[in-house]
C-alpha positions as CSV (number, residue, x, y, z in Angstrom):
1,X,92.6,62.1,8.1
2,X,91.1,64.8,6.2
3,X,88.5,67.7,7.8
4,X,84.8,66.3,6.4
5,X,86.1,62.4,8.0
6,X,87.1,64.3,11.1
7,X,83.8,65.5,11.2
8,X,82.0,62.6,10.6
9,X,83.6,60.5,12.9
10,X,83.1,63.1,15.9
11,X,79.2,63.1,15.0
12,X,79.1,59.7,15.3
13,X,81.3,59.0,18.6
14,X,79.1,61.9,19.2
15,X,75.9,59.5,18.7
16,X,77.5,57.1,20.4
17,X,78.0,58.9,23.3
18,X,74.4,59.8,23.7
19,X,73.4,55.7,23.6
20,X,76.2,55.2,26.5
21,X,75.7,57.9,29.0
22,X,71.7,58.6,28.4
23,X,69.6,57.8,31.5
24,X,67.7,55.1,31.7
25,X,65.2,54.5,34.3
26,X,65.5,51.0,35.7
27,X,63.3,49.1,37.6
28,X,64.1,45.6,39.9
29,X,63.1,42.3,40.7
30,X,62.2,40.6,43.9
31,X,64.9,38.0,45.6
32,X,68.3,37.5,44.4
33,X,71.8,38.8,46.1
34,X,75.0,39.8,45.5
35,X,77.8,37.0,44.8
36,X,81.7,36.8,44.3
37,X,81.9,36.8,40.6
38,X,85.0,34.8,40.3
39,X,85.1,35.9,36.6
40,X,89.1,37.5,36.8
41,X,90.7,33.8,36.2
42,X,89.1,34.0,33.1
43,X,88.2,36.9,31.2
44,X,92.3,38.2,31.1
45,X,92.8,36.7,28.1
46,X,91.8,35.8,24.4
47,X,89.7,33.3,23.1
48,X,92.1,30.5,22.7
49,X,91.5,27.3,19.9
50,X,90.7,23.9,21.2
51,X,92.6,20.9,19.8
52,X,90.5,19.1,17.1
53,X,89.8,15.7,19.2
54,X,90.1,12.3,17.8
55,X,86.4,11.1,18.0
56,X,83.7,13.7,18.4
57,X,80.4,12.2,20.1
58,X,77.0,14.6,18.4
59,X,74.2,14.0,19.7
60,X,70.6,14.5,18.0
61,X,69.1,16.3,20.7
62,X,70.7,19.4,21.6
63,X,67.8,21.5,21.8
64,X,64.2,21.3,23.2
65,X,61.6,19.8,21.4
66,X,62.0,16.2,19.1
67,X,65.2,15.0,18.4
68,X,67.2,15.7,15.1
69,X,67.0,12.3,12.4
70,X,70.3,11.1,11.5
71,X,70.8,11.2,7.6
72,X,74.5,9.7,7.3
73,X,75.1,6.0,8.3
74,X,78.3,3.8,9.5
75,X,81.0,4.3,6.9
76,X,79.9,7.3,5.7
77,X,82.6,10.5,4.9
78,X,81.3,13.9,6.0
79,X,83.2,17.3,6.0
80,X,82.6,20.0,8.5
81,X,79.7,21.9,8.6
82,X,77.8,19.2,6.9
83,X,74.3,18.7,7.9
84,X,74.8,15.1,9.2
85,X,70.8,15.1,11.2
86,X,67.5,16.9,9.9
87,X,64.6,18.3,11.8
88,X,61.4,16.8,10.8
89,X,59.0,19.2,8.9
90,X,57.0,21.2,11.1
91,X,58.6,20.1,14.5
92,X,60.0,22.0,17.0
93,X,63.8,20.8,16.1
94,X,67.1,21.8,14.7
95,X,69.3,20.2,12.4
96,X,73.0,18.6,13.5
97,X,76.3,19.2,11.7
98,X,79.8,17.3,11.8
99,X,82.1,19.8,13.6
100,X,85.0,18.3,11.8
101,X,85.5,16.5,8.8
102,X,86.0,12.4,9.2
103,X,84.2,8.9,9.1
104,X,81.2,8.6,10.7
105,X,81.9,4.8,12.8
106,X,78.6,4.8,15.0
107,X,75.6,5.7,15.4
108,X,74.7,4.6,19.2
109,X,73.3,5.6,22.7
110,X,75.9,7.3,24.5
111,X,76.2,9.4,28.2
112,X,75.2,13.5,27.3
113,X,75.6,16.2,29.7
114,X,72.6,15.9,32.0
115,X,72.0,16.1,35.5
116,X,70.3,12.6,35.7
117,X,73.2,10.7,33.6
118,X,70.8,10.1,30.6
119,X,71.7,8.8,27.9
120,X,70.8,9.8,23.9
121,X,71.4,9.4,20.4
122,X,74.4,10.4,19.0
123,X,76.8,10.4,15.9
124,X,80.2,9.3,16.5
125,X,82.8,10.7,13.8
126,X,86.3,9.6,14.0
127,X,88.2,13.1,12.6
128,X,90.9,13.2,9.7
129,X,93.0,15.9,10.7
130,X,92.3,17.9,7.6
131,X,89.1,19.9,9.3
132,X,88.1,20.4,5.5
133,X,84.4,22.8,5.6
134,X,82.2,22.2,3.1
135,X,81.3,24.7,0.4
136,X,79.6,27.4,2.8
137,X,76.7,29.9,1.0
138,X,77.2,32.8,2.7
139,X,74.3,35.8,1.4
140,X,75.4,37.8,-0.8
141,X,73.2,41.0,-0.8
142,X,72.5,41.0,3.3
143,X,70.6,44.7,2.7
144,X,67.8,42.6,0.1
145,X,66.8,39.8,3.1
146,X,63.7,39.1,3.2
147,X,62.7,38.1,7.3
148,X,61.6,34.7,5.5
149,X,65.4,34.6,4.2
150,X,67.2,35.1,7.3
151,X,65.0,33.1,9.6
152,X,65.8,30.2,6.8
153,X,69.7,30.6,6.4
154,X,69.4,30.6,10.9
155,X,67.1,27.5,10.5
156,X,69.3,25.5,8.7
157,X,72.4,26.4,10.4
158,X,71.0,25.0,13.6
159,X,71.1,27.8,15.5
160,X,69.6,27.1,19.1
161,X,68.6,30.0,22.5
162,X,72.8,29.9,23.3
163,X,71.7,31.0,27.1
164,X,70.7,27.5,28.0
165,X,67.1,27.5,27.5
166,X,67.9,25.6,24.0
167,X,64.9,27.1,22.1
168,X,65.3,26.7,18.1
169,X,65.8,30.3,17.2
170,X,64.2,30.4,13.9
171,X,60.7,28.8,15.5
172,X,61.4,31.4,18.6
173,X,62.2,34.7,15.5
174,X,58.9,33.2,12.9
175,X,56.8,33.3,16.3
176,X,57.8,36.6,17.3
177,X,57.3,37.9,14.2
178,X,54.0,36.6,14.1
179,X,52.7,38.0,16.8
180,X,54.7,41.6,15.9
181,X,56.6,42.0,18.9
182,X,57.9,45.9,19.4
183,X,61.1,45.1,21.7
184,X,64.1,43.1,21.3
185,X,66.0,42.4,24.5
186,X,70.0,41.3,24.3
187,X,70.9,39.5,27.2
188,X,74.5,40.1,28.0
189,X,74.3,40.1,31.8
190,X,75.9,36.7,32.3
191,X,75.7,36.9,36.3
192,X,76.5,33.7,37.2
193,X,79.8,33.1,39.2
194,X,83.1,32.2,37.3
195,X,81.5,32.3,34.0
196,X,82.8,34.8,31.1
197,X,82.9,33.3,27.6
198,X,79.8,36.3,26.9
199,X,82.4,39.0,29.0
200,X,85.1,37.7,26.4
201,X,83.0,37.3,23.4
202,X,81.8,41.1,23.8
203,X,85.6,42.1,24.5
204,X,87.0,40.3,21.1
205,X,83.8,40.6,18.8
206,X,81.8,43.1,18.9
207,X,80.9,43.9,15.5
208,X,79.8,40.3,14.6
209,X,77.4,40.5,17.8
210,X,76.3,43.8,16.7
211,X,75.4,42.8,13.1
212,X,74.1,39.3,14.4
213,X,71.6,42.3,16.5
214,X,70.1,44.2,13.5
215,X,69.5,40.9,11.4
216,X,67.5,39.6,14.6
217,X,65.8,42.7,14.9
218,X,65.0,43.0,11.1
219,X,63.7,39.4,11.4
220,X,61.2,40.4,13.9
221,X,60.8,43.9,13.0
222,X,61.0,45.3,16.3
223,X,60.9,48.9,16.7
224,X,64.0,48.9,19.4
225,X,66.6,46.8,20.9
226,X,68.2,46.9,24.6
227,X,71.2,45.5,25.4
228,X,71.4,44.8,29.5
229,X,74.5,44.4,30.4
230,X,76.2,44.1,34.2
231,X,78.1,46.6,35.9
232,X,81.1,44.8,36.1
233,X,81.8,44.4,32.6
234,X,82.8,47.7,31.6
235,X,85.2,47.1,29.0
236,X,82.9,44.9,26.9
237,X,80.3,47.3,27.9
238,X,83.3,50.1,26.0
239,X,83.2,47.3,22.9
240,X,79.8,47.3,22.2
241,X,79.6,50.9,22.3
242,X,82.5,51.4,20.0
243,X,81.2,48.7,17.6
244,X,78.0,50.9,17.0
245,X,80.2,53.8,16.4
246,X,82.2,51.8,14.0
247,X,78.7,50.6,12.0
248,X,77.7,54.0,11.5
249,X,80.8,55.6,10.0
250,X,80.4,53.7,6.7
251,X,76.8,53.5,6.8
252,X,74.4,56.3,5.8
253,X,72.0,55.3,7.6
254,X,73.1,53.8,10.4
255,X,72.7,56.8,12.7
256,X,69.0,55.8,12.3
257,X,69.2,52.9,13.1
258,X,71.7,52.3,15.7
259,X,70.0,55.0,17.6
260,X,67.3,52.1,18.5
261,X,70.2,50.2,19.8
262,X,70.9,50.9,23.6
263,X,73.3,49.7,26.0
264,X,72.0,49.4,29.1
265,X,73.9,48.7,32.5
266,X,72.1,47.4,35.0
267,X,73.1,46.3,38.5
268,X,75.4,43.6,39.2
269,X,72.7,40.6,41.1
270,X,72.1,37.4,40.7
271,X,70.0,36.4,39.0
272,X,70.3,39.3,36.7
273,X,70.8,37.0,33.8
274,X,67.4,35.4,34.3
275,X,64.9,36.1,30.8
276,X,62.1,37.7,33.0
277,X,64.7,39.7,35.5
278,X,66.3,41.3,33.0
279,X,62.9,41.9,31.3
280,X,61.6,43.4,34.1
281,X,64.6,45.6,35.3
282,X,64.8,47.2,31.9
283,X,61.2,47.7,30.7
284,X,59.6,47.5,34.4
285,X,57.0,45.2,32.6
286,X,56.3,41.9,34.6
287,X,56.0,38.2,32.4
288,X,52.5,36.9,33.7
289,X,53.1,33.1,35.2
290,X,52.7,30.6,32.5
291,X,53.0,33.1,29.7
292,X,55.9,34.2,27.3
293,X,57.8,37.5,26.7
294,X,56.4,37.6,23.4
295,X,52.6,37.7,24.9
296,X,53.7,41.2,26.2
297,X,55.5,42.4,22.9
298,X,59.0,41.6,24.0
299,X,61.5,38.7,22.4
300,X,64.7,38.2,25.1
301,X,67.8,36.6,23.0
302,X,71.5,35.4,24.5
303,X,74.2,38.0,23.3
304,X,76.4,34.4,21.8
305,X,73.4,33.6,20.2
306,X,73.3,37.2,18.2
307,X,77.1,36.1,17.0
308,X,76.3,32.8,15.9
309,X,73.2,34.4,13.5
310,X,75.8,36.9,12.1
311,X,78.3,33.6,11.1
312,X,75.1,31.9,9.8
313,X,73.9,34.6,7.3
314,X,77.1,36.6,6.5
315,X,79.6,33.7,6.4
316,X,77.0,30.4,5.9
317,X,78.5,28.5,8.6
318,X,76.2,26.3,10.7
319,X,76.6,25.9,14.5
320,X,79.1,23.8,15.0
321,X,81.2,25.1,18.0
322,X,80.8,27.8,20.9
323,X,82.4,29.4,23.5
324,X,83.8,27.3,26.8
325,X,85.0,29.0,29.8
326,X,87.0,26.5,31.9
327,X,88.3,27.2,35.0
328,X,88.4,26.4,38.3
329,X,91.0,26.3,41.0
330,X,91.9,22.6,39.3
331,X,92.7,24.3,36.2
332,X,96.4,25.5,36.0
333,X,95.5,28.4,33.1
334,X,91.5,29.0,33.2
335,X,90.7,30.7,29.9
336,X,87.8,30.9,27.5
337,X,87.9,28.5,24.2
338,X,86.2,28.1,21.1
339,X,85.5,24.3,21.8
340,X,83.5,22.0,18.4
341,X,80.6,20.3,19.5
342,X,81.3,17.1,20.3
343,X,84.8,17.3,21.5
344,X,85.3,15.2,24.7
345,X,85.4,17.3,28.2
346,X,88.8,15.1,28.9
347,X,90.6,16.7,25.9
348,X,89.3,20.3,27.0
349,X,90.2,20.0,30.7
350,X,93.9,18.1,29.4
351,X,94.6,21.3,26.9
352,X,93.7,23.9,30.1
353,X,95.8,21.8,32.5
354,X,93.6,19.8,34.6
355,X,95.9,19.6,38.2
356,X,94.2,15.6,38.9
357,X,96.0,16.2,42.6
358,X,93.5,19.3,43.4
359,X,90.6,18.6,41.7
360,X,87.3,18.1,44.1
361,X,84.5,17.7,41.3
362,X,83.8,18.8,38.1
363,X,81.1,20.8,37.3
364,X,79.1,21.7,34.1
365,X,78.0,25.3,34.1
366,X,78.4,27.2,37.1
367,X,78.2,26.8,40.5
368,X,74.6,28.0,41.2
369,X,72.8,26.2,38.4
370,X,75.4,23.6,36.7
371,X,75.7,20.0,37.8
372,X,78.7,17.6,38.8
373,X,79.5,15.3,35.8
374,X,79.5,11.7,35.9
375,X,81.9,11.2,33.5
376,X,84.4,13.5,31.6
377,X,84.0,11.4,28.5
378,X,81.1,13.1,27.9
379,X,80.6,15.7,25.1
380,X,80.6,19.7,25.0
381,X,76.9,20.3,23.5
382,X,75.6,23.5,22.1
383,X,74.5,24.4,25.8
384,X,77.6,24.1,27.2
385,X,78.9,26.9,28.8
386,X,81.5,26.5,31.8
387,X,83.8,23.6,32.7
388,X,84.6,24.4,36.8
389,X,86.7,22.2,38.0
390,X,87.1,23.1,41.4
391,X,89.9,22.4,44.1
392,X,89.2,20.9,47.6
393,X,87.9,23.1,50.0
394,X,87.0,26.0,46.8
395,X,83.2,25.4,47.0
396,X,81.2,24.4,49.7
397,X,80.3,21.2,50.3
398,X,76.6,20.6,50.9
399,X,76.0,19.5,54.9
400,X,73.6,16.6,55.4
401,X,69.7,18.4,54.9
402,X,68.2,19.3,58.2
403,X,64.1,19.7,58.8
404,X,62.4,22.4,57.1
405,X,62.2,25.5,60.0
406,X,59.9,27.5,58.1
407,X,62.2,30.3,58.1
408,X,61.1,31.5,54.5
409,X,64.4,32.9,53.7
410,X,63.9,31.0,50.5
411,X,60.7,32.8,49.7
412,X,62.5,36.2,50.3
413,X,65.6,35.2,48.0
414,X,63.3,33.9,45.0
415,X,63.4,36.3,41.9
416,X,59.8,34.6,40.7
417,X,58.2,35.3,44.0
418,X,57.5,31.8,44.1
419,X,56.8,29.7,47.6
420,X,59.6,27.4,48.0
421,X,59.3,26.0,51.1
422,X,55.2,24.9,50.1
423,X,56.8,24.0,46.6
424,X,59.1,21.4,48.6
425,X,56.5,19.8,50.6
426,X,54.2,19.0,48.3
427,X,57.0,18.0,45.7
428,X,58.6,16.0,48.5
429,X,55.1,13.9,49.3
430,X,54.6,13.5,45.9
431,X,51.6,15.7,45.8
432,X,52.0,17.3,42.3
433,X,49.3,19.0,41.5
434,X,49.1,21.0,44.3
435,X,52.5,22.0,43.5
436,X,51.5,22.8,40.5
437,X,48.9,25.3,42.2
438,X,51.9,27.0,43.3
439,X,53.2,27.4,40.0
440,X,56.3,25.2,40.3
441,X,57.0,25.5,36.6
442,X,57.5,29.1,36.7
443,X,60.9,28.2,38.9
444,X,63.6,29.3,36.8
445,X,66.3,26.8,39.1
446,X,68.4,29.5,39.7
447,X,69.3,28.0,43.3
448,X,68.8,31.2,45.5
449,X,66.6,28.8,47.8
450,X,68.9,26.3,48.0
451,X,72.1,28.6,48.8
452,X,70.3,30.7,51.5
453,X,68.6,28.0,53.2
454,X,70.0,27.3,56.7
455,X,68.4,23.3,56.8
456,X,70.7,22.6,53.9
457,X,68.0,21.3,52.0
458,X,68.8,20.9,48.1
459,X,65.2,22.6,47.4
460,X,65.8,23.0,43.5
461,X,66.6,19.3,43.3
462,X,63.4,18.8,44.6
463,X,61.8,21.0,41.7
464,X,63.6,19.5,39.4
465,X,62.2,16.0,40.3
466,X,58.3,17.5,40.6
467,X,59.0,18.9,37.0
468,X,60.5,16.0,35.7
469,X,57.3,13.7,37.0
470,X,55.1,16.1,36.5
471,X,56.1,15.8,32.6
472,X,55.9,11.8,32.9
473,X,52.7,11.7,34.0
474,X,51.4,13.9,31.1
475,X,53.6,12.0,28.9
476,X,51.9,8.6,30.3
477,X,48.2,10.2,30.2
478,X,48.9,11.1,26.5
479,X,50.1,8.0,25.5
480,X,47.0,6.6,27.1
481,X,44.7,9.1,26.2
482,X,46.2,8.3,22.3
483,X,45.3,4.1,23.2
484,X,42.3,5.5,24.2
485,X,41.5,7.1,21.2
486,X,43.2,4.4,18.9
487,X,41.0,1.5,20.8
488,X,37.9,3.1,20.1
489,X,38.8,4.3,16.7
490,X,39.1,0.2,16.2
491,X,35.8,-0.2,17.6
492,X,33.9,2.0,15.7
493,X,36.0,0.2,12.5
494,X,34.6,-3.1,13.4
495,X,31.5,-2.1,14.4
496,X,31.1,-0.3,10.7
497,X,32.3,-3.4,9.2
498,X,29.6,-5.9,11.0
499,X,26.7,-3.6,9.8
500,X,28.5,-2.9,6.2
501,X,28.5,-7.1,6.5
502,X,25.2,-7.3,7.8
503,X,23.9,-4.8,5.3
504,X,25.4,-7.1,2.3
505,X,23.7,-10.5,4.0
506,X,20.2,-8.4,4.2
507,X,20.1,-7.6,0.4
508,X,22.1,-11.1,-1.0
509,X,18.8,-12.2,1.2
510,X,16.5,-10.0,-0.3
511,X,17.8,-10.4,-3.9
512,X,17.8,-14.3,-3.7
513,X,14.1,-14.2,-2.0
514,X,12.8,-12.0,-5.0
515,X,14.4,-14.6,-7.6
516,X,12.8,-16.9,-5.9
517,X,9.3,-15.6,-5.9
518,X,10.4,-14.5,-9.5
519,X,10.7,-18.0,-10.3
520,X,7.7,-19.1,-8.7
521,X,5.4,-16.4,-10.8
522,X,7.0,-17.7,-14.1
523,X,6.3,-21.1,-13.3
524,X,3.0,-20.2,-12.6
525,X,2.5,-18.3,-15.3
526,X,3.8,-21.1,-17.5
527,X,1.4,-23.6,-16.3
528,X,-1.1,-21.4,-16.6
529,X,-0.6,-21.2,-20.0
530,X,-0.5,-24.7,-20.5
531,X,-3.9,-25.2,-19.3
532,X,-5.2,-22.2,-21.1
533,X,-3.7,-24.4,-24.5
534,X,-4.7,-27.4,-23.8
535,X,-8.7,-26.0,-22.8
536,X,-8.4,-24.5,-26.5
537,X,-7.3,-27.8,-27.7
538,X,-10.0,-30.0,-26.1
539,X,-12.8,-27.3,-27.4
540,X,-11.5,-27.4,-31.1
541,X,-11.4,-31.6,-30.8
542,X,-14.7,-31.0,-29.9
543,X,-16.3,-28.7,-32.3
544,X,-14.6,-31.1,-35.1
545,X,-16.3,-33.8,-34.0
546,X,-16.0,-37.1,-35.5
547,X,-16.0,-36.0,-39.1
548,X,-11.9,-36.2,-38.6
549,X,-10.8,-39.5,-39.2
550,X,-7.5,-39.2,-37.3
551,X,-8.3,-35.9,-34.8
552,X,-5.0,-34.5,-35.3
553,X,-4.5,-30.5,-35.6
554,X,-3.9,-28.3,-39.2
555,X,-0.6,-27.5,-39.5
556,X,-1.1,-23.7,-39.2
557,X,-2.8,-24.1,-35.7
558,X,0.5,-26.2,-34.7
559,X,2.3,-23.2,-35.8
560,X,0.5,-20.5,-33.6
561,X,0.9,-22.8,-31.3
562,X,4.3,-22.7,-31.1
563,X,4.5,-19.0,-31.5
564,X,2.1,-18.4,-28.5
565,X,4.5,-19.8,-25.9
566,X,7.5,-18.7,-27.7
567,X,5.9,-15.6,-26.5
568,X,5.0,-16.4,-22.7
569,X,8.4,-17.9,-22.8
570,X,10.0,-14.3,-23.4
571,X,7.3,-12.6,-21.4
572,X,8.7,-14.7,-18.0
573,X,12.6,-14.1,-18.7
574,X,11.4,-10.4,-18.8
575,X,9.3,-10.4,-15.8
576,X,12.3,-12.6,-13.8
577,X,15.0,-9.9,-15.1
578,X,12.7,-6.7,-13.8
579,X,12.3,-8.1,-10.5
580,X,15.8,-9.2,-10.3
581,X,16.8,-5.6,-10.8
582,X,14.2,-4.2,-8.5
């Protein structure tokens, strides 16, 4: 290594240095605690390859908002990474794409991961084996992207809020950019218990998280970007910090603009990991209830989602599989894999080695907020983060719930500074408004209440269920509300159409009566001029007198005559024709 590269790659460690050990102030949140992080069975070793499974079950919804439309039918041959389900323009969606290549056989209702069992939508593709990837269109020219450009290449690679809120990322970056938002916040805490696929992702691929960062941050133009990050990760902690060294040795610039970028460790405590907690310990700034980061210039995105924005613009490959961290004291070799969407839980847990004679349950996500699974034949979705499957005796088993004792250890252990013992009653009686009133929907469900609570009462289940009927009954007023709307809409139809009708009898009515007094005038007129002719007739007899042998008329008085009510003839088709018009 020559002198002048020496140099230059001392500055920028140099630079690099000053991003790690600078002092940040940090602030805190109310609630939470300290757990066992359980994350060692894990995070040893690298990110292993799941078997491509024979059948992958995709469902449409994998994200909030309306449902993806299926665009392939029964028989159809699709090749990985091919959109096989569009969002509907100007929805809050995101499209679906065939993780493997194969023959689509189904398209049918199927069990999803889900707390309630639910069922949904979904593309079943039977694989081929080959795993042949369509013709991907990576950019070219990343420098020359417009924030139109990349928020397009993420939209149509599918890209969905990796953390578990689900949130389409290009309607969450063109809103943010909207509204000019001067902070961009990296989650990379990951505090919940036993999970580590964002520990391991950090460890093995930094750089691809770290350009996935400045692409997000170009698409919203923030001015700076924090990465919080827990104590007890320090050697992804080490990785990030080396992969913004690394950026800024062949870049000219980069000094400039990784000095914006800081990696911030804050404290390890649950719920660290929570959108507003970490917003709060590293800015100090506090989201007001029912409002968004963004409303206080801030935009908060998952650390796996920032590498699956890199693979979308610099490589053109949708979202098609994520990260997995399975283990549990069931599993014989817990590990973190890069699982395809789709792929049955069975053939996950099978490749780990699922111990049958020591599993107790099997949980989705972690221990705190996850959920038992009915079924293992479900599929991994683009939320799905851990696969615990724990041994007997390995987590505790929930007592039979006791009566409330007003103790309000709940209230102290909530990060939201929520109520949760008031939330409870009123959720529990069915009174949902008034929970409501205590802002139920700001509950984040990160179970503090129900761990600490002595009366064993499963207080977030409860939460759950006010939320869920909460959103039935608005779902039920709209649809009536839309009836409503629809009923009356019909109403004021027919009511148009019986005066348009009316209106139509009225003039027929009219029209007919003035061709009738039409007629009438004429034949008036006609008679009148009868008698006028025949009066002219009898006088001229009379003045002849008897000096005419035969008392017939001169041949040019018959001619006038005729010519006279050739005349009044004309004069009534006229006089009928104006009033007919009139």
């Amino acid at each position: 290594m020559n002198q002048s590269a020496q140099i230059t790659n001392t500055e920028n460690k140099t630079v690099s240095g000053k991003i790690a050990a600078a002092l940040y102030k940090l602030w805190s949140f109310p609630g939470g605690f300290r757990l066992s992080g359980q994350k060692a069975r894990s995070n040893h070793q690298s990110i292993s390859t799941a078997k491509i499974p024979k059948y992958l079950t995709i469902p449409l919804s994998q994200h909030i908002g309306q449902a993806a439309e299926a665009v392939v039918k029964t028989g159809d041959k699709v090749l990985k990474g091919q959109a096989i389900a569009y969002a509907e323009q100007g929805t809050v969606s995101a499209p679906v794409h065939a993780s493997s290549s194969g023959t689509v056989i189904a398209l049918e209702e199927r069990l999803i991961p889900h707390p309630s069992g639910l069922t949904a939508a979904c593309i079943i593709i039977e694989t081929d084996g080959y795993d042949q990837w369509i013709e991907c269109s990576a950019q070219q020219d990343i420098k020359a992207l417009t924030t139109e450009q990349i928020i397009e290449q993420i939209a149509e690679s599918g890209i969905v809020g990796l953390g578990g809120a689900l949130f389409p990322t290009a309607a969450k970056l063109k809103t943010a950019a909207q509204k000019q938002v001067d902070t961009l916040i990296i989650n990379a805490a990951e505090c919940e218990p036993y999970i580590s696929c964002d520990d391991v992702l950090m460890r093995q691929r930094p750089e691809e998280i770290i350009l996935g960062i400045l692409l997000i941050k170009k698409a919203v133009g923030a001015e700076r970007c924090l990465i919080g990050i827990e104590d007890n990760k320090p050697e992804a902690y080490q990785a990030l910090t080396e992969a913004i060294t690394g950026y800024a040795a062949p870049h000219s610039n980069a000094n400039a603009v990784t000095a914006k970028i800081d990696i911030i460790q804050v404290p390890t405590r649950y719920p660290a990991g929570g959108e507003k907690q970490l917003i709060q310990v590293l800015t100090g700034k506090e989201v007001p209830s029912q409002k968004l980061p963004m409303d206080i210039g801030i935009i908060c995105h998952n650390i796996t989602t920032a590498a699956a924005v890199y693979q979308a613009v610099y490589r053109g490959e949708p979202l098609i599989s994520r990260i997995v961290t399975v283990t549990g004291g069931a599993i014989r070799v817990a590990q973190n894999m890069e699982v395809l969407i789709g792929t049955p839980i069975r053939d996950i847990l099978q490749q780990a080695g699922l111990n049958e004679d020591k599993v107790e349950k099997i949980i989705l996500g972690g221990p705190m907020m996850g959920f038992s699974l009915p079924s293992i034949d479900i599929p991994v979705t683009k939320a799905s983060n851990c696969i615990l499957a724990s041994e007997k005796g390995e987590l505790a088993t929930p007592e039979p719930a006791m009566p409330c004792i007003r103790c309000a250890l709940c209230a102290d252990s909530c990060p939201m500074s929520l109520l949760p013992q008031q939330m409870y009653w009123y959720a529990k009686a069915r009174e949902l408004e008034k929970a409501q009133d205590y802002n139920i929907f700001d509950c984040i469900e990160c179970g503090c209440c129900s761990y600490v609570c002595p009366s064993n009462i499963p207080l977030v289940q409860y939460f759950r269920y006010a939320k869920t009927e909460i959103w039935g009954d608005e779902r039920e007023r709209a649809k009536a509300n839309l009836a409503r709307e629809r009923h009356e809409f019909r109403e004021q139809r027919l009511e148009k159409a019986k005066r348009a009708k009316a209106e139509v009898s009225r003039l027929r009515k009219e029209k007919l009566a003035q061709k009738k007094a039409a007629d009438k005038a004429a034949l008036q007129a006609d008679s009148s001029q009868q008698a006028d002719g025949s009066k002219q007739a009898d006088g001229s007899t009379q003045a002849d007198g008897s000096g005419q042998a035969e008392g017939s008329k001169s041949k040019p008085d018959l001619i006038q005559e005729a010519i006279a009510r050739s005349k009044a003839k004309k004069a009534r088709q006229q006089a009928v024709k104006k009033i007919l018009k009139i």
